[in-house]
N, C-alpha and C positions, 0 to 999 in steps of 0.2 A: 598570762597563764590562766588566770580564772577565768578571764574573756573566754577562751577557748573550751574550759570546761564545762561552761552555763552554754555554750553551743549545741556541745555533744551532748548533755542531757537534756536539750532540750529535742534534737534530735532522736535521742531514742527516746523522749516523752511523746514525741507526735508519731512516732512509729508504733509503741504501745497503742497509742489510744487508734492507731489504722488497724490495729491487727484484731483487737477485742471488738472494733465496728465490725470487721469483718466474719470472725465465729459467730457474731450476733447474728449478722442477717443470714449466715451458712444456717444457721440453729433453724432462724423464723420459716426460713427457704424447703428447709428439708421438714419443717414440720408441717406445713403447709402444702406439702407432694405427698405426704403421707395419706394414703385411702382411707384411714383409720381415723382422721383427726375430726375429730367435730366442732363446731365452731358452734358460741354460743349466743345464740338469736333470740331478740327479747325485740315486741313492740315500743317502739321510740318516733318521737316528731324528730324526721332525716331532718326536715330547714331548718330547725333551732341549733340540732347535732351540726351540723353545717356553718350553723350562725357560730359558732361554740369556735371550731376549731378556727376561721377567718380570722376570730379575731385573736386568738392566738397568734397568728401570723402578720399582725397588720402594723406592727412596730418596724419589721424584717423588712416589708415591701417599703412603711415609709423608707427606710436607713438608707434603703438601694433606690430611693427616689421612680420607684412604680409610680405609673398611674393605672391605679387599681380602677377597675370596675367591679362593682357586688351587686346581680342582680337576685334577688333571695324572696321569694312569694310569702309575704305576710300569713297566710293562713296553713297551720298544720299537714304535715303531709307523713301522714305515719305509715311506715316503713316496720317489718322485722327482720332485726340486723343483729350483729356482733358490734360492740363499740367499740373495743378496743382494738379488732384486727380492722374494722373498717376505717378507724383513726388512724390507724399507719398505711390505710391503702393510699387513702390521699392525702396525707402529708406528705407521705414517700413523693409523689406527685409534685405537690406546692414546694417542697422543697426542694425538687430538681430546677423547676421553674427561679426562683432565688436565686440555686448556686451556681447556674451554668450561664445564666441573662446578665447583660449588663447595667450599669445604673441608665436609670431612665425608661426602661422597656414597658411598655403596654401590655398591663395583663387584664385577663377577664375572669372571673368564679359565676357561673350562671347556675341557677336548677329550675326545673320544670318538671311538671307532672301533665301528662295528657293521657287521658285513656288508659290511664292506670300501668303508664309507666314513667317513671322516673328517672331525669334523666340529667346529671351533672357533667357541666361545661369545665373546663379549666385548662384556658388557652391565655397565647402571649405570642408576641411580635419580635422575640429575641432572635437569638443566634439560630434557629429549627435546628430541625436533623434530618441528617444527607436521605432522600429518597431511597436511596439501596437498601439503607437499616431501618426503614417505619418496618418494614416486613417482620423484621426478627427482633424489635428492639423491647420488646416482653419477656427475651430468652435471658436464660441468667445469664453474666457477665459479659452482653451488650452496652456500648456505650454509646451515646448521640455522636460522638466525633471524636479524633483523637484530643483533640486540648481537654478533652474531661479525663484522659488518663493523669493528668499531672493535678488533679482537684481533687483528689482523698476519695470519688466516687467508690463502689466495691461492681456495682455494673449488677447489682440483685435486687436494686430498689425498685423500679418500673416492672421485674417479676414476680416479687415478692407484692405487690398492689395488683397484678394482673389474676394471681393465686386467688388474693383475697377475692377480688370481685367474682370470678368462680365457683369458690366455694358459697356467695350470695347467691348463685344462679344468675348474675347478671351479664355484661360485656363490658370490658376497654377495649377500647380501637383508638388510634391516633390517626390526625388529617390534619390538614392544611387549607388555610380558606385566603380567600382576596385581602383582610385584616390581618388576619393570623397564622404567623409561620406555622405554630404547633397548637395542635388544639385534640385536648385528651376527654375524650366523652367515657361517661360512667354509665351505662346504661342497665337498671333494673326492672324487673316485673310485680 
């Protein structure tokens, strides 16, 4: 009998914490469509902010057995940004990459500046996503395939980063190369 009760609560414990992700990114989603909202941009070195959040992440890629590549330019490359919404643009990002790859996948984090545009990689060799949806997979409640419906996704992450990069003035676009199934370019000015 308690078997069964530590189930069901545990059941409705992961069902809370799906529903509270998902008002969260509804919140971020709709504040970030709002004409009105200003995002707050402050001079920042992007490769160290870059450097910063990687390695926030680099426990995650070891646990799932990545092999990571981090190419990251030794010298400053300063940027006026919002930290905080452009640290959920691409996380949002790194963290699709994580949840939806399997152990061992091939990933890459690159950035470059040329000609005064800046311009970050973050590609992987995992599972991609079906050519029909690169088209629309920016739209809210797109998903890369169906097996990500049954992984907690809410399908507002890859919009809610596509938002953000807009509101920088910059582009996401997603492709596909010879190495890399999925490969998500950040591209600023």
């Amino acid at each position: 009998m308690m078997k069964k009760i530590k189930q069901y609560l545990n059941t409705i414990y992961n069902k809370s914490k799906r529903t509270v992700s998902l008002i969260e990114n509804l919140h971020e989603f709709t504040k970030l469509d709002n004409s009105g909202f200003l995002i707050n941009k402050e001079n920042w070195d992007f490769c160290e902010f870059i450097r910063q959040i990687v390695s926030e992440y680099y426990n995650e890629f070891e646990e799932k057995g990545f092999e990571i590549e981090i190419n990251l330019p030794e010298n400053e490359i300063m940027y006026e940004f919002d930290k905080v919404e452009m640290e959920r643009a691409i996380s949002n990002i790194i963290s699709n990459v994580l949840k939806y790859n399997k152990i061992g996948t091939k990933a890459k984090i690159e950035l470059t500046c040329d000609n005064y545009e800046i311009q970050l990689i973050i590609a992987d060799d995992g599972i991609g996503i079906d050519e029909g949806l690169k088209e629309n997979i920016f739209e809210p409640f797109v998903r890369g395939d169906k097996s990500r419906y049954t992984k907690g996704g809410t399908g507002l992450g890859l919009s809610i980063a596509n938002r953000i990069v807009q509101k920088h003035g910059g582009s996401l676009t997603i492709e596909s190369c010879k190495e890399y199934k999925t490969v998500f370019k950040l591209k600023f000015h």
